[in-house]
C-alpha positions as CSV (number, residue, x, y, z in Angstrom):
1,X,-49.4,-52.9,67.3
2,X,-47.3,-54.9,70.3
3,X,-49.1,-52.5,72.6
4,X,-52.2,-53.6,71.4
5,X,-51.1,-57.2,71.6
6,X,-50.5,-56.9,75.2
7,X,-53.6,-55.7,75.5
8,X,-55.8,-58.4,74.2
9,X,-53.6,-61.3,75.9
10,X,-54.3,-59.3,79.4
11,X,-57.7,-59.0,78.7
12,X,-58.9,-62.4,80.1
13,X,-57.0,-62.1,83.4
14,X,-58.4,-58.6,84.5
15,X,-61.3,-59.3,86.3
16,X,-61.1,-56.5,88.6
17,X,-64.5,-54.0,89.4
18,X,-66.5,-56.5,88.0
19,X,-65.4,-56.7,84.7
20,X,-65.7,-53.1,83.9
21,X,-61.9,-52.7,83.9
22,X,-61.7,-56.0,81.5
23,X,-64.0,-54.1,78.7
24,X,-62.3,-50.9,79.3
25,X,-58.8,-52.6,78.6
26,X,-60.7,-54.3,74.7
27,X,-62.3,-50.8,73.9
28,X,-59.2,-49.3,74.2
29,X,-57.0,-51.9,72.3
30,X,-60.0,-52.2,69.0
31,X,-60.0,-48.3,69.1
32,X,-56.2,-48.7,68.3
33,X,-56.6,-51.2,66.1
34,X,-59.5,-49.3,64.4
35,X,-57.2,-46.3,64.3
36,X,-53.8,-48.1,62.9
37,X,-56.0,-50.0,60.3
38,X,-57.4,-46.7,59.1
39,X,-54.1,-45.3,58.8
40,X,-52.5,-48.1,56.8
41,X,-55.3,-48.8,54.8
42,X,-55.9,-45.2,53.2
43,X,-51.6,-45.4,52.6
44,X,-51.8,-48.5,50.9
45,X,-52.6,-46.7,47.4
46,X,-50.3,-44.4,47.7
47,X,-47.6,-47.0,48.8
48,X,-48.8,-49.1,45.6
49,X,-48.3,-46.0,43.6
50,X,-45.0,-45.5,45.1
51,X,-43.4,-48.9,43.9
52,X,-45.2,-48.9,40.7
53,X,-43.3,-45.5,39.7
54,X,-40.0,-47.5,41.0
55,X,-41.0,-50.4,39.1
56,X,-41.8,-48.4,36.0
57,X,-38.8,-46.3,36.2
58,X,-36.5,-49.4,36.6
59,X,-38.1,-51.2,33.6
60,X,-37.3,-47.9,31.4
61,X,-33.6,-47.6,32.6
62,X,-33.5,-51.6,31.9
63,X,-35.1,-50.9,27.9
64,X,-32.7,-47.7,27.5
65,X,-29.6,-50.2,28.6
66,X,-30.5,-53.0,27.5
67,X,-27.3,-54.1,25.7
68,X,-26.0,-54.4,29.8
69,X,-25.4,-57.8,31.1
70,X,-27.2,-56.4,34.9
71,X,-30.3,-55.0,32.8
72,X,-31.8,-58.2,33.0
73,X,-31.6,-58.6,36.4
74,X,-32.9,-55.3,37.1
75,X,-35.8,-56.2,34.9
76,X,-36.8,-59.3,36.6
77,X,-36.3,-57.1,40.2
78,X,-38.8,-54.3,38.5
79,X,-41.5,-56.6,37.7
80,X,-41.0,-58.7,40.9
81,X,-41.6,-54.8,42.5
82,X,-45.0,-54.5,40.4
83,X,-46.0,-57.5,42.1
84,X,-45.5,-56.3,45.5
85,X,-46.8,-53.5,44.6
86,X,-50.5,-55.3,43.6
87,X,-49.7,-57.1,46.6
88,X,-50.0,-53.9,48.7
89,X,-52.9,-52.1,47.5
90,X,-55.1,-55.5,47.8
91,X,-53.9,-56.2,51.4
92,X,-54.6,-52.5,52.1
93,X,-58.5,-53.0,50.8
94,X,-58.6,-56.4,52.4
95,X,-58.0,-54.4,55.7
96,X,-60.4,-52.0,55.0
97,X,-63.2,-54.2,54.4
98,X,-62.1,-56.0,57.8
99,X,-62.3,-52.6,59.5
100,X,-66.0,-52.1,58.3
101,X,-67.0,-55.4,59.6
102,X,-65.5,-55.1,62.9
103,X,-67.1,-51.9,63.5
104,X,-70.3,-53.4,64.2
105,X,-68.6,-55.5,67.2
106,X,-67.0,-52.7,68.4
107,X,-69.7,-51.1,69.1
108,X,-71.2,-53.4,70.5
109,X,-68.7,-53.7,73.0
110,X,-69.4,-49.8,73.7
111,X,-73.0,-50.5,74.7
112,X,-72.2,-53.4,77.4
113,X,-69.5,-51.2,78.5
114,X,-71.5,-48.3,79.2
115,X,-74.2,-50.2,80.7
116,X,-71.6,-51.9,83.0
117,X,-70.3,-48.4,84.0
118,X,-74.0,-47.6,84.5
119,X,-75.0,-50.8,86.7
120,X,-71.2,-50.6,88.4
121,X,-70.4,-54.7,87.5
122,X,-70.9,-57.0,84.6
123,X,-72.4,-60.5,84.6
124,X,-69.9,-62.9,84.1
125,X,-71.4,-64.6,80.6
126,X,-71.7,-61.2,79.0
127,X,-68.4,-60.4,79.8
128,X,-67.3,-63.8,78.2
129,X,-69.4,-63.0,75.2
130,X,-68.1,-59.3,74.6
131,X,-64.4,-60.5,75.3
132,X,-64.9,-63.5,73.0
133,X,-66.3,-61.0,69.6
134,X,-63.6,-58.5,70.6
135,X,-60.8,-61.2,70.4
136,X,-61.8,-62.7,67.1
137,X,-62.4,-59.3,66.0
138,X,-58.8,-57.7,66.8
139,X,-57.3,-61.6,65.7
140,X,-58.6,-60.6,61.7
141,X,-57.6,-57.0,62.1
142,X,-54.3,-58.5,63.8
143,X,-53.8,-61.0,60.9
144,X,-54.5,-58.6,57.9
145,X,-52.1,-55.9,59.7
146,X,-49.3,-58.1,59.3
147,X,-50.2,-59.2,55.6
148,X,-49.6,-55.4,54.9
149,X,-46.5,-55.0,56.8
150,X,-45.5,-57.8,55.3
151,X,-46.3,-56.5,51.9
152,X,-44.7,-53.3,52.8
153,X,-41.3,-54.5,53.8
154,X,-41.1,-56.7,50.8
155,X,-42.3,-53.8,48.2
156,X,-39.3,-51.6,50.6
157,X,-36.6,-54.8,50.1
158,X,-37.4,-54.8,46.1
159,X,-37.2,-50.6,45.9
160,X,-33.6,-51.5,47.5
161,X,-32.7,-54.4,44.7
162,X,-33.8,-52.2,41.8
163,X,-31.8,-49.1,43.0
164,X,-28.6,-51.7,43.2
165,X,-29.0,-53.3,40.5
166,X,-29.9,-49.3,38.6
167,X,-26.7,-48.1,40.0
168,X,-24.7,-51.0,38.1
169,X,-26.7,-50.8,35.4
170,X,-25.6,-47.0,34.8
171,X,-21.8,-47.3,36.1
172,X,-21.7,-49.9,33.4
173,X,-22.9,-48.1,30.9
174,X,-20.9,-44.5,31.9
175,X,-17.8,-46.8,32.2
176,X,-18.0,-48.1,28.6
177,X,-19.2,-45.2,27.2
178,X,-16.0,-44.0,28.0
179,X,-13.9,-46.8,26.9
180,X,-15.6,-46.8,23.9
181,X,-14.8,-42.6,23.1
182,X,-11.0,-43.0,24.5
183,X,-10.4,-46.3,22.0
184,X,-12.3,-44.4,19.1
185,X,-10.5,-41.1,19.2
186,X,-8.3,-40.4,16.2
187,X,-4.2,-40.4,17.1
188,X,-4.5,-38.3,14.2
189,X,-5.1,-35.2,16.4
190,X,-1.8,-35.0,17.8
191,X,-0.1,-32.8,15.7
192,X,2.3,-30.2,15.5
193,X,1.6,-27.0,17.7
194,X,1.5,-24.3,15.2
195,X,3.6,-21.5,17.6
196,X,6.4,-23.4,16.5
197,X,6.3,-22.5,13.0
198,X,4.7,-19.3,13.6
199,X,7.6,-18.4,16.2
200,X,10.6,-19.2,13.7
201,X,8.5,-17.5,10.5
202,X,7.9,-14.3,12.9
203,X,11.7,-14.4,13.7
204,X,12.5,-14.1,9.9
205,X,10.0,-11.5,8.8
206,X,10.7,-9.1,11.6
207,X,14.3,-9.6,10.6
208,X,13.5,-8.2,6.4
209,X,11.1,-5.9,7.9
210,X,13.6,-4.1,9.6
211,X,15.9,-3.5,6.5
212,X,18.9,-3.1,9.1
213,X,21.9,-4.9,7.7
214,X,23.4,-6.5,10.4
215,X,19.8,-8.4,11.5
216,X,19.5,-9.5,8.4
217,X,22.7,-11.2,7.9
218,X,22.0,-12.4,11.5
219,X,18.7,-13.8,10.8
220,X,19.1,-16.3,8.6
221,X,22.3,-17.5,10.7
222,X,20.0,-17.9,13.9
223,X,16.8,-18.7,12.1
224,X,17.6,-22.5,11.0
225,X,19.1,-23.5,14.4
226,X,16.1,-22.1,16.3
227,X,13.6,-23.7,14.0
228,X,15.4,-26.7,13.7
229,X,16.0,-27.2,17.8
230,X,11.8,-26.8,17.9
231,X,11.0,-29.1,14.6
232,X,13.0,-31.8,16.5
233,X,11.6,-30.8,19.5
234,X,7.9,-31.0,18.3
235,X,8.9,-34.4,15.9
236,X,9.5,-36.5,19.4
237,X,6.4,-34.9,20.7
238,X,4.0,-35.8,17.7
239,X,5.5,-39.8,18.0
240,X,5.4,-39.7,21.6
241,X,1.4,-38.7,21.8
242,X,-0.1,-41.3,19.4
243,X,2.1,-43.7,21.9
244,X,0.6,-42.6,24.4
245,X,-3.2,-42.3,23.6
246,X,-2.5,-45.8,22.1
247,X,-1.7,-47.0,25.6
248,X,-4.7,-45.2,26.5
249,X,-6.7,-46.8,24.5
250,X,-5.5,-50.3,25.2
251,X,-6.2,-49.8,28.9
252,X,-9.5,-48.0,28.2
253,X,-10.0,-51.5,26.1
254,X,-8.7,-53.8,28.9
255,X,-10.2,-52.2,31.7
256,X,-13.7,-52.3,30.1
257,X,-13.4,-56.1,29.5
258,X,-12.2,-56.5,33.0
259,X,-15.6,-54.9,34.0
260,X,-17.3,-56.8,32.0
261,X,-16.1,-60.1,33.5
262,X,-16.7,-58.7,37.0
263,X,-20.3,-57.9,35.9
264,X,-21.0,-61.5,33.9
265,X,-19.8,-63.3,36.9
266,X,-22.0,-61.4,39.5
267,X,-24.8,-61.8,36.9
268,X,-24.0,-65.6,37.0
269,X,-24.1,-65.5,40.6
270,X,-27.8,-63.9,41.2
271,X,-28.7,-66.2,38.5
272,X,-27.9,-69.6,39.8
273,X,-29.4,-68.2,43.5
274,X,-32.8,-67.2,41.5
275,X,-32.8,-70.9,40.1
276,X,-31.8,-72.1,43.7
277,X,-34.8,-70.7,44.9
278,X,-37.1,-71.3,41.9
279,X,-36.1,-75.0,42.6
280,X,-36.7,-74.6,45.9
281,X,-40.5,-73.3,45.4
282,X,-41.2,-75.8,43.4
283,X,-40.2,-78.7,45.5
284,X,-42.1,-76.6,48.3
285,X,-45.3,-77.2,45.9
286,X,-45.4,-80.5,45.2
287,X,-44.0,-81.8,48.4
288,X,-41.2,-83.9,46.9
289,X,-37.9,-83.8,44.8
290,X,-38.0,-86.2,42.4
291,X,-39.9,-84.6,38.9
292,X,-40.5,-81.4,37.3
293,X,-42.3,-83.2,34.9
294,X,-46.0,-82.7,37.1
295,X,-45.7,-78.5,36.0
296,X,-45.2,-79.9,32.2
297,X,-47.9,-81.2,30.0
298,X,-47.2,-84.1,28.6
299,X,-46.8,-83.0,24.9
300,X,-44.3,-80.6,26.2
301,X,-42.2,-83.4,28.1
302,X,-42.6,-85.4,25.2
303,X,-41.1,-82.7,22.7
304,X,-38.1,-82.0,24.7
305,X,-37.0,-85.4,25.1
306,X,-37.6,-85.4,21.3
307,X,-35.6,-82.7,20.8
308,X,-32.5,-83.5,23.2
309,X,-32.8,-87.0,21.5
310,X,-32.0,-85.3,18.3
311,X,-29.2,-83.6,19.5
312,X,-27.7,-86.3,21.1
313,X,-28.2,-88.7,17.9
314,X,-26.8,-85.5,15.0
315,X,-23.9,-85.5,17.8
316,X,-23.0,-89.4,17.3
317,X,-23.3,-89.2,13.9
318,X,-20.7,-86.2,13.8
319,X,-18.1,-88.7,15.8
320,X,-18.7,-91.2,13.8
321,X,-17.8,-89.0,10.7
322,X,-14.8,-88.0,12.4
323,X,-13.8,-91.6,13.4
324,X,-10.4,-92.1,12.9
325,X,-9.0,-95.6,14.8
326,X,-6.9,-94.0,17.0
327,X,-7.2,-93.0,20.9
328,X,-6.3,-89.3,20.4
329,X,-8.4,-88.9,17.6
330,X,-10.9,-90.8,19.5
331,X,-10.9,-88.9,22.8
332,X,-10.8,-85.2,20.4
333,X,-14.1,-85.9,18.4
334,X,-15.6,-86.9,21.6
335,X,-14.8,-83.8,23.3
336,X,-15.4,-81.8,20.3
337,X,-18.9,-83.0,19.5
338,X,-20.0,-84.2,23.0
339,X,-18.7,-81.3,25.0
340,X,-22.6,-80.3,25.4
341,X,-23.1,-82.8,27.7
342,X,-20.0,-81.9,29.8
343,X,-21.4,-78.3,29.5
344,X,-24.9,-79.5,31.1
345,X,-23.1,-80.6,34.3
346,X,-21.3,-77.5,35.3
347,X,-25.0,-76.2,36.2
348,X,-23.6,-75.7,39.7
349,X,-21.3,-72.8,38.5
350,X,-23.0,-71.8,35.1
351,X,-26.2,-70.2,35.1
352,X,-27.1,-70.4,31.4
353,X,-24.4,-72.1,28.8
354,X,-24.0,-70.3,25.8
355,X,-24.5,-73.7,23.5
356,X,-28.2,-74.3,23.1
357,X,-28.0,-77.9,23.1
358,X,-26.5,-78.3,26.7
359,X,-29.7,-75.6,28.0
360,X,-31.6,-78.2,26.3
361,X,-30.0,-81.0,27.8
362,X,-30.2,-79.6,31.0
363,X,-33.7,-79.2,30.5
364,X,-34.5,-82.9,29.5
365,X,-32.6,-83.7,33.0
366,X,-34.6,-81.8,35.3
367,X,-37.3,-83.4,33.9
368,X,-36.1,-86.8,34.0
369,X,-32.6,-87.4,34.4
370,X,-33.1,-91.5,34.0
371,X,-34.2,-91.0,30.2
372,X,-31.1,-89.3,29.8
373,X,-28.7,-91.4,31.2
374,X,-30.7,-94.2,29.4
375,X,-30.3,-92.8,26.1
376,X,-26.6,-92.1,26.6
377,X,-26.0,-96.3,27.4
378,X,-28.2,-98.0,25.3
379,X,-28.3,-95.8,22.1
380,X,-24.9,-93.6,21.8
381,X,-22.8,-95.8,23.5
382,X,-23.7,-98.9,21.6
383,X,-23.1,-97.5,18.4
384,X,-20.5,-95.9,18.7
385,X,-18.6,-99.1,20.4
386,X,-19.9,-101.2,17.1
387,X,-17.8,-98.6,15.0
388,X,-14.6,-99.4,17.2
389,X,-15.2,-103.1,17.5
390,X,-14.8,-102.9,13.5
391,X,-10.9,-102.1,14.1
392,X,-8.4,-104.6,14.6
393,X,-8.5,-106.2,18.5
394,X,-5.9,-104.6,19.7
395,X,-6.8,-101.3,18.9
396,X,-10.3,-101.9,19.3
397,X,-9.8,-102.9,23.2
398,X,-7.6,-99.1,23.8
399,X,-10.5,-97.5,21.8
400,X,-13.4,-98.8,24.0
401,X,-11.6,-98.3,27.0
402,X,-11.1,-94.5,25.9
403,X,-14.8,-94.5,25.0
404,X,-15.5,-96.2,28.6
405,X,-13.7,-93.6,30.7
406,X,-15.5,-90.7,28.3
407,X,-19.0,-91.9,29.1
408,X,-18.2,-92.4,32.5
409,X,-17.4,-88.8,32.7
410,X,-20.3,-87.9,30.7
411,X,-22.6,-89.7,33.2
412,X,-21.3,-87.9,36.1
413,X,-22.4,-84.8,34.8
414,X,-25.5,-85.8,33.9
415,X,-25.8,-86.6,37.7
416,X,-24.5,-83.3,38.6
417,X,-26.5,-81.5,36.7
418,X,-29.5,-83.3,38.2
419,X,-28.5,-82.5,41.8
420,X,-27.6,-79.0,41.2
């Protein structure tokens, strides 16, 4: 394709044998592009195929594990991949269709040519003319080329995610499948060896069977030391091996929690970089960074301020409940029932909190983070600073400065959440 390229950017400055050598150089350069648009435009089925069956076979390991923190990821990688893969098979017809209409040009370009060769010179407007049609010609063919590598080396960078995110998913799964089988098995099974008891009961009857005197008197002698040396022998073994696959288990135990934390914060990671760039898109689209409310109908916007106003007024009235007039008590039922809000400004380093109302929250703020803060000052606030004004002076000027420095903090992370 560069050689090609080179070949249409030359084209204008080769003026030599009359222009026969110019229309020589832009038959050869759309033959190659004819050729390479064939080529790539009969594979682009087969390269759609290709990533569907990744895409498909992604989606069913996801389904099969899906109790696996990483399963999600690799689902949203697989259906990003059947994307692609749509993407590929339509740029591959879209070249085709260019290819049949540039034929006609083409060919075109063969006729003038071989009456040039014919005449030995071409006029100087027909050679503009033919060099004009071939370059917007070979521009379209360039243009849709590079919408299916394009295509291609996305569909190849996606195949690559979902066999990453595949091979985590499984390693996972294998790893607690055997965590799960070493803390389950039963210490139970570490009994006794029965040679033991075998060897000292042999010992014996081979000593009556004998009927000799002498071996019997000696059995019985060398009998109970024997068995004895291998019953205390075989005691310290049976309490030393549910010890040990009781350690085993423990570690089996720990190291699969460590995993999991290892997995949960990489999953946190490729989360709050898919909500970088989702942001990012976004503010691409409408030019500007100051709403998401223009993607929301207004019924919608309007039922999640609703619904984060409700939380935030069940959440006074908990304090309020609680109220006890003293700072400690104060600064605990604060942090007990507002914690939400704290919650909704660690969006920098938390992907998704696990308490619905600060996902909520944190909704309401991308939206409109103004409404928020507003609703925190002139509704919580104020009520909650009547309750305390009720109290005795003293302790009413400690409790709203406690209540002060708490709302202060909960309006920084209103603000943080907003700029994360």
């Amino acid at each position: 394709m560069s050689n090609c390229e080179a070949l249409l950017k030359n084209l204008k400055r080769s003026q030599g044998a009359g222009g026969v050598e110019a229309l020589c150089q832009a038959q050869q350069a759309g033959e190659t592009l004819l050729s390479l648009s064939e080529k790539l435009g009969e594979m682009g089925p087969e390269l759609g195929e290709a990533a569907m069956e990744v895409a498909e076979s992604s989606l069913s390991l996801a389904a099969r594990y899906a109790a696996v923190p990483m399963a999600m990821l690799l689902t949203d990688v697989a259906l990003s991949c059947t994307f692609e893969a749509s993407r590929m098979q339509h740029n591959a017809l879209q070249l085709l269709e260019i290819r049949r209409d540039t034929e006609g040009t083409l060919q075109t370009l063969k006729t003038n040519l071989s009456m040039a060769k014919i005449i030995g010179s071409c006029d100087a407007e027909t050679l503009k003319l033919s060099l004009g049609l071939v370059s917007k010609a070979a521009s379209r063919m360039m243009a849709s080329l590079r919408q299916v590598s394009s295509a291609v080396s996305d569909a190849l960078q996606r195949g690559r995610q979902c066999l990453s995110h595949a091979r985590a998913v499984v390693s996972f799964a294998a790893g607690r499948s055997a965590a799960e089988a070493e803390a389950q098995e039963d210490p139970a099974q570490a009994a006794l060896p029965a040679a033991a008891t075998d060897l000292c009961g042999g010992s014996a009857g081979k000593a009556g069977a004998e009927g000799s005197a002498p071996a019997a008197a000696a059995a019985p002698a060398a009998a109970p030391g024997f068995c004895g040396q291998h019953a205390g022998g075989g005691a310290a073994a049976a309490q030393q091996q549910p010890v040990d696959r009781g350690l085993k288990a423990e570690a089996a135990a720990r190291q699969g929690r460590l995993q999991n934390d290892r997995l949960l914060r990489q999953l946190n990671k490729e989360l709050l970089e898919l909500q970088s760039r989702a942001r990012a898109h976004l503010a691409k689209q409408r030019g500007t960074t100051s709403s998401f409310s223009a993607f929301l109908p207004a019924e919608d916007s309007a039922r999640i301020f609703r619904l984060a106003a409700e939380v935030l007024m069940s959440a006074t009235e908990a304090v309020l409940d609680a109220f006890e007039p003293s700072v400690a008590q104060l600064r605990s039922a604060l942090f007990c029932q507002m914690g939400f809000v704290e919650a909704c400004g660690e969006a920098a380093q938390l992907a998704a909190p696990v308490d619905f109302r600060a996902q909520l929250l944190r909704l309401a703020v991308m939206i409109d983070s103004q409404v928020v803060l507003g609703a925190l000052e002139r509704q919580v606030k104020p009520r909650l600073a009547a309750r305390c004004k009720e109290e005795p002076e003293e302790v009413a000027s400690a409790l709203l400065a406690a209540l002060d420095r708490h709302f202060e903090r909960l309006s920084t992370a209103i603000v943080s959440a907003r700029m994360a």
